[in-house]
DSSP file (Angstrom, degrees, kcal/mol; ACC not computed):
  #  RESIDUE AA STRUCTURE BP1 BP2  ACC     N-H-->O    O-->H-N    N-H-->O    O-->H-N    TCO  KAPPA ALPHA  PHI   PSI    X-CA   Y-CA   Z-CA
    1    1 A X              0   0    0      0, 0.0     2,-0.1     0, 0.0     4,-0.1   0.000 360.0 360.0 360.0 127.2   -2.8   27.9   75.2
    2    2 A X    >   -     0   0    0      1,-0.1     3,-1.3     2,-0.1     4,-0.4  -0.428 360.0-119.3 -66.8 145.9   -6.3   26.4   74.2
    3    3 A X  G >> S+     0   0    0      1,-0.3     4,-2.6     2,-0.2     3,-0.7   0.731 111.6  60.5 -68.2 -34.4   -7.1   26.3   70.7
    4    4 A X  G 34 S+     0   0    0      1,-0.2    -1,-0.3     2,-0.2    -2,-0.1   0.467 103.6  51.7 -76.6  17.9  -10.4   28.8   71.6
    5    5 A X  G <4 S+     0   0    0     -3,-1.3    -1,-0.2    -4,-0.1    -2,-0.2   0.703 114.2  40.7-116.9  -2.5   -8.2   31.5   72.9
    6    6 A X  T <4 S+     0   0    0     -3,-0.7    -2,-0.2    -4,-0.4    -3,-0.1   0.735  98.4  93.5-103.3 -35.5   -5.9   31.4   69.7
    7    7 A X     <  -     0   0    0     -4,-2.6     3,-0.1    -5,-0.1    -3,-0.0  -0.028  55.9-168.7 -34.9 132.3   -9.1   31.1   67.4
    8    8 A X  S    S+     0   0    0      1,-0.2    40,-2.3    39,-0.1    41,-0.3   0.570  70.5  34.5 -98.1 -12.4  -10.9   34.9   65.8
    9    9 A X  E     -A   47   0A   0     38,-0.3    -1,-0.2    39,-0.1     2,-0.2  -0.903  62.8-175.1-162.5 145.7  -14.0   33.6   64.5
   10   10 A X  E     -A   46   0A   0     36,-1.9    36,-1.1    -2,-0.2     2,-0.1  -0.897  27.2-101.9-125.8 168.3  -16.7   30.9   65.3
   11   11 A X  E  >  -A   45   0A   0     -2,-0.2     4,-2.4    34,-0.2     5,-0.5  -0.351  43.6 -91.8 -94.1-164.7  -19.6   29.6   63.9
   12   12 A X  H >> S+     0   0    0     32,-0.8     4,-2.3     1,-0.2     3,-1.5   0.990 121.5  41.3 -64.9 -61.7  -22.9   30.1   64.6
   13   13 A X  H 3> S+     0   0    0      1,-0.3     4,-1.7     2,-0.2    10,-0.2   0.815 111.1  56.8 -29.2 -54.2  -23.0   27.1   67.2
   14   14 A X  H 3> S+     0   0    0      2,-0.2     4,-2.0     3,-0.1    -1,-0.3   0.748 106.9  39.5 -40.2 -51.7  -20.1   27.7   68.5
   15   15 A X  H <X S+     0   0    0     -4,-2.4     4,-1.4    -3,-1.5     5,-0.4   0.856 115.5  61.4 -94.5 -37.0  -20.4   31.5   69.8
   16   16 A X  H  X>S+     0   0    0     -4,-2.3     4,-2.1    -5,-0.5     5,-1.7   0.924 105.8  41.6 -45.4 -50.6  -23.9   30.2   70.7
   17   17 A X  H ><5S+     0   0    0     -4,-1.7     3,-2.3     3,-0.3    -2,-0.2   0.998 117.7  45.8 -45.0 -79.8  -22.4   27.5   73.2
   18   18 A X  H 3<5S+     0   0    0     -4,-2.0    -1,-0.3     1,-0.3    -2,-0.2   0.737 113.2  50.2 -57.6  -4.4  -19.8   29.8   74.6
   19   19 A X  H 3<5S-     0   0    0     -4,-1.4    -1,-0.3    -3,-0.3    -2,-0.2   0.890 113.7-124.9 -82.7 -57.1  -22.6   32.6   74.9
   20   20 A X  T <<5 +     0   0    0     -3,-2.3     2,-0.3    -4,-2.1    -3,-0.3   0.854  69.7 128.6  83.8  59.5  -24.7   29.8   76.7
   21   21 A X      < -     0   0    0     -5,-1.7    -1,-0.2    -6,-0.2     5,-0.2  -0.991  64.9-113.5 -63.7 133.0  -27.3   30.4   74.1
   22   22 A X    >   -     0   0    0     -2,-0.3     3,-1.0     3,-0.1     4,-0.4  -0.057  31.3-114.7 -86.1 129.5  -29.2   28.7   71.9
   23   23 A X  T >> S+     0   0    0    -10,-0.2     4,-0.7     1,-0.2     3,-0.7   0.619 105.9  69.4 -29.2 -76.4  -28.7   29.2   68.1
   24   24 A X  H 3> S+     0   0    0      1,-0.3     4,-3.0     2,-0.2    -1,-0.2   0.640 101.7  48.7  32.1 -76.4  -31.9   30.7   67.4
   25   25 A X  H <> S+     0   0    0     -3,-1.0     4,-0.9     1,-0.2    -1,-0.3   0.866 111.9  45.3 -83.6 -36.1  -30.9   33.6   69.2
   26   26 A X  H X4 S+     0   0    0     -3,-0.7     3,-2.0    -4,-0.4    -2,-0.2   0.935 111.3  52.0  28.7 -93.7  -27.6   34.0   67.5
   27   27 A X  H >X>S+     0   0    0     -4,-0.7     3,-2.1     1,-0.3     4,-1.2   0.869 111.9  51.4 -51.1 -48.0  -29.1   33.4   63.9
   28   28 A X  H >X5S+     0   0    0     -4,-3.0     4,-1.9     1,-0.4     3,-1.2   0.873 109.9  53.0 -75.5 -19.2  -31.9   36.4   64.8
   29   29 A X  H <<>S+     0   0    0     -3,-2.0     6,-1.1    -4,-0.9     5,-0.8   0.338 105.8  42.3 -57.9  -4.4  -29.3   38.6   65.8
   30   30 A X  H <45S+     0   0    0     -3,-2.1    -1,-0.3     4,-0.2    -2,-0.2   0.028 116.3  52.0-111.6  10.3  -27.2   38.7   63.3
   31   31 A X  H <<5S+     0   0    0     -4,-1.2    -2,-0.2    -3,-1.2    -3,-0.1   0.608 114.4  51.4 -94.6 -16.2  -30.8   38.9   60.5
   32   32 A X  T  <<S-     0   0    0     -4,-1.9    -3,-0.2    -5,-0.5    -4,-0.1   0.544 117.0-127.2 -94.8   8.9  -31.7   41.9   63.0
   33   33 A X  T   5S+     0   0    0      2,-0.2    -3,-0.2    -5,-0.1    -4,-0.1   0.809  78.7 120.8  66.5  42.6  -28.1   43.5   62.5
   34   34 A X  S   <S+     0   0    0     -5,-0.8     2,-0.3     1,-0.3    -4,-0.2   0.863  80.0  29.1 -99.2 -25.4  -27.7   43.5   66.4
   35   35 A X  S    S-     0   0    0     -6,-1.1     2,-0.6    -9,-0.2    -1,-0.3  -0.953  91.9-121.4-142.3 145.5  -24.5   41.2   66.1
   36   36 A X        -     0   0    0     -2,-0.3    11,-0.6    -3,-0.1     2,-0.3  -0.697  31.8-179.0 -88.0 126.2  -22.1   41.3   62.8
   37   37 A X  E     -B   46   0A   0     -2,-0.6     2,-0.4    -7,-0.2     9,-0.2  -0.895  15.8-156.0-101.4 144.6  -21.5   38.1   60.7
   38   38 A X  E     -B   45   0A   0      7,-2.6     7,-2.4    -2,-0.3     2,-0.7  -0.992  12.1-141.9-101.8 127.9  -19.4   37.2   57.7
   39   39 A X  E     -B   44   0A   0     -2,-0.4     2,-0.5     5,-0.2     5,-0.2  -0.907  16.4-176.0 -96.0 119.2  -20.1   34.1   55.1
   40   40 A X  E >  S-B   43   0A   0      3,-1.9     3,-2.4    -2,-0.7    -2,-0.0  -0.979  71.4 -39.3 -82.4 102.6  -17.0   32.5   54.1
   41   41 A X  T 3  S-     0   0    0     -2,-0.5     0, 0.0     1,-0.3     0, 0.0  -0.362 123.4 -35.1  74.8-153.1  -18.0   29.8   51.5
   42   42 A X  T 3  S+     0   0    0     -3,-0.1     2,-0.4     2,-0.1    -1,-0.3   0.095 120.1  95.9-103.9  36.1  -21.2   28.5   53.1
   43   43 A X  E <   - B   0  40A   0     -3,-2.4    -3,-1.9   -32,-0.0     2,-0.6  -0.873  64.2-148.8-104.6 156.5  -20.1   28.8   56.5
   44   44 A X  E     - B   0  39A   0     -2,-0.4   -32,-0.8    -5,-0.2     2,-0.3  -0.958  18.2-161.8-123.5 127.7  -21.2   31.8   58.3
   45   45 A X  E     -AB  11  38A   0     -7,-2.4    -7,-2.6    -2,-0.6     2,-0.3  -0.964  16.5-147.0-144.3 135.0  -18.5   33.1   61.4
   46   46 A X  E     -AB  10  37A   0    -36,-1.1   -36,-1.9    -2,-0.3    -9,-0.2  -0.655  27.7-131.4 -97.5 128.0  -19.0   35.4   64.2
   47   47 A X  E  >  -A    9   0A   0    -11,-0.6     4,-1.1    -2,-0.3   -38,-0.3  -0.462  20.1-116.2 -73.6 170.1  -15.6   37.3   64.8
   48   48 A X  H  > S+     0   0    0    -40,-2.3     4,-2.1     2,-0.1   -39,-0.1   0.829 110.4  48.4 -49.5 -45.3  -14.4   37.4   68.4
   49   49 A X  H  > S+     0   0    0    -41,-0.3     4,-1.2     2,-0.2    -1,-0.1   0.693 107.6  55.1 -64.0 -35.7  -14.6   41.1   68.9
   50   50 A X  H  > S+     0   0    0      2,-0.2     4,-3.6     3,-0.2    -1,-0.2   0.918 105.3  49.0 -72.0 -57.6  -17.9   41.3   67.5
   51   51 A X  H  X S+     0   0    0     -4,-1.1     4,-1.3     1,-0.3     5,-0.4   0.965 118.8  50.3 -58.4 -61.1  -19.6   38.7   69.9
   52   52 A X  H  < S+     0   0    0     -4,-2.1     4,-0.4     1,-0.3    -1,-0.3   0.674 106.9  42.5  13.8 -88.9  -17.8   40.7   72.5
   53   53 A X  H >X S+     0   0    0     -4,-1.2     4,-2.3     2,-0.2     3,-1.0   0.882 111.3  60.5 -66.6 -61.1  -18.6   43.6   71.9
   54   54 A X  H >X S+     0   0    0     -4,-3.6     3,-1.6     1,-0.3     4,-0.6   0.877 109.3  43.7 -18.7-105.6  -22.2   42.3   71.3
   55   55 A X  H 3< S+     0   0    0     -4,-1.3     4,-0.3     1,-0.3    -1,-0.3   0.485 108.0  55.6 -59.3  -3.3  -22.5   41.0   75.0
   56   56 A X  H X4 S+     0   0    0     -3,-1.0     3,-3.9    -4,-0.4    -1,-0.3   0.941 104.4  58.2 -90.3 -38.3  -20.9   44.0   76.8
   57   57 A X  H << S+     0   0    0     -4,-2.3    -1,-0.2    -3,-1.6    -2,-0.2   0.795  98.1  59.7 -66.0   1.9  -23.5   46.2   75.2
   58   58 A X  T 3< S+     0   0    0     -4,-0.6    -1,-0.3    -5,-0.2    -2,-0.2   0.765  86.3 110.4 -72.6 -11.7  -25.8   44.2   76.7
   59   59 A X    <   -     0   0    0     -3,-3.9     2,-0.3    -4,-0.3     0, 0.0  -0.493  63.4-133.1 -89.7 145.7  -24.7   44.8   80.5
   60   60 A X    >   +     0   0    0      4,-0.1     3,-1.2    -2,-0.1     4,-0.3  -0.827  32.5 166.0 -92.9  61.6  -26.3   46.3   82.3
   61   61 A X  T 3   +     0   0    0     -2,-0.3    -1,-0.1     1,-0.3    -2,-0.0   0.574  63.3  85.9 -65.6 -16.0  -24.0   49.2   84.6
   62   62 A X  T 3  S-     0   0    0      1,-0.1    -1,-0.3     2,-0.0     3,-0.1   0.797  88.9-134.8 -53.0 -46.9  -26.6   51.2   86.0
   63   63 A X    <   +     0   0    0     -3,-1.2     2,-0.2     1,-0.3    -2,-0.1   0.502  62.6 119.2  45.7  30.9  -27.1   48.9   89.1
   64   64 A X  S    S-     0   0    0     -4,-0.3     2,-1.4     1,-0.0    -1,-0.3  -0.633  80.8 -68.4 -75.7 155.3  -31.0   48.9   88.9
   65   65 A X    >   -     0   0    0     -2,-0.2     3,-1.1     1,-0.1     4,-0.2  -0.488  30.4-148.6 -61.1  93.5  -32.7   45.9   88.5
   66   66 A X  T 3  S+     0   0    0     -2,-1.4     2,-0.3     1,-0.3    -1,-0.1   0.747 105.2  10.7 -11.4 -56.1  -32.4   44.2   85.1
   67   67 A X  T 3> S+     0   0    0      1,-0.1     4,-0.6    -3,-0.0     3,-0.5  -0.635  72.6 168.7-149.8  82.9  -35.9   43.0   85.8
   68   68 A X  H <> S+     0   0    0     -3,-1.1     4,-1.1    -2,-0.3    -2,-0.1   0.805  78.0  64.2 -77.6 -10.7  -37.5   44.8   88.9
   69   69 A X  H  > S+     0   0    0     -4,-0.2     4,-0.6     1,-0.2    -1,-0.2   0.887 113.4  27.9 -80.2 -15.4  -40.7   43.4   88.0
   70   70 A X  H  > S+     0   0    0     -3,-0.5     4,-0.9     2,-0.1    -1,-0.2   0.651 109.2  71.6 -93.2  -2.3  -39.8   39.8   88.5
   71   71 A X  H  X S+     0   0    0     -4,-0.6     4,-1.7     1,-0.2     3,-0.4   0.940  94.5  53.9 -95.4 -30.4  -37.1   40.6   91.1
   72   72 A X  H  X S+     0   0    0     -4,-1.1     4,-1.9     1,-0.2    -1,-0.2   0.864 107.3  52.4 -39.9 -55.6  -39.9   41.5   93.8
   73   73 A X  H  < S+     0   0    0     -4,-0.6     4,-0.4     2,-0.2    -1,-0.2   0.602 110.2  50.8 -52.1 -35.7  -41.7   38.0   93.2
   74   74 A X  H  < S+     0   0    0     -4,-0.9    -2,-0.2    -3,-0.4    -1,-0.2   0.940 100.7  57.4 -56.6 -78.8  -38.5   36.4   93.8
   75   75 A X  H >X S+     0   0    0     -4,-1.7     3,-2.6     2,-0.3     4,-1.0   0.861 114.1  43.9  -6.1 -82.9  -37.6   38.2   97.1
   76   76 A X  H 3X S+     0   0    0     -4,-1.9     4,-2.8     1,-0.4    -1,-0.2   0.732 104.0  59.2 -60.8 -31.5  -41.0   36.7   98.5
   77   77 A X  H 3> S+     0   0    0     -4,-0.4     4,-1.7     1,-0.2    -1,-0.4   0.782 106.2  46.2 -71.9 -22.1  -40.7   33.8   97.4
   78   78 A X  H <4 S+     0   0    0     -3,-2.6    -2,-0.2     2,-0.2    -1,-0.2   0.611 112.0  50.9 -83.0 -16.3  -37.5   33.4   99.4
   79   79 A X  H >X S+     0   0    0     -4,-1.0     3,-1.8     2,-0.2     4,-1.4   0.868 108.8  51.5 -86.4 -46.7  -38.9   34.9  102.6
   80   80 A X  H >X S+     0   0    0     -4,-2.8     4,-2.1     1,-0.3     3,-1.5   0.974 112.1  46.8 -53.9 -51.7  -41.7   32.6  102.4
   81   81 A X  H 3X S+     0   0    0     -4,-1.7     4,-0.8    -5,-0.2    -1,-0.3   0.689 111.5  54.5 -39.9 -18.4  -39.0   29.6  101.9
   82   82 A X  H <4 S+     0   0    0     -3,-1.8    -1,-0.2     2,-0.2    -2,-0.1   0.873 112.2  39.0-100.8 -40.4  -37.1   31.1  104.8
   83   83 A X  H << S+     0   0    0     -3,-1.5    -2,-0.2    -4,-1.4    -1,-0.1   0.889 108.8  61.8 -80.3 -40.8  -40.0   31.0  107.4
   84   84 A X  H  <        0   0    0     -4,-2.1    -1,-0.2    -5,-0.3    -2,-0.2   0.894 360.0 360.0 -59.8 -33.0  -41.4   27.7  106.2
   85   85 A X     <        0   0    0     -4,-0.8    -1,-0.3     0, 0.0    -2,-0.2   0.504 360.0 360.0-100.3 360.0  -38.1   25.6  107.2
């Protein structure tokens, strides 16, 4: 078993990495309460459950478009690629 899958907590770097996000947005998400931290001594650790729990509320179930205004722009831009080759 790999040592992150026995692990409960990370640091801030850390959950950032496995997130694929940069710290930044980490550190403002846990000042904006959106995601729950603890400081132990002067390290500050993200539980597992929490980060979790964080990213599913972020998904998006609906099926609509996450971002219909960009997704249009996108679309055309791939039909132009399509015609052009």
């Amino acid at each position: 078993m790999k040592e992150q899958e026995l692990r409960i907590s990370f640091s801030v770097d850390e959950s950032a990495k496995m997130c694929g996000l940069c710290s930044k947005t980490i550190w403002e998400k846990i000042h904006t309460g959106e995601l729950r931290a603890a400081r132990v001594g002067s390290r500050v650790l993200i539980i597992k459950s929490d980060l979790e729990a964080w990213l599913n509320s972020l998904a998006d179930t609906s099926g609509t478009l996450v971002r219909p205004d960009l997704s249009e722009s996108v679309i055309t831009r791939n039909r132009m690629r399509r015609k052009i080759r």
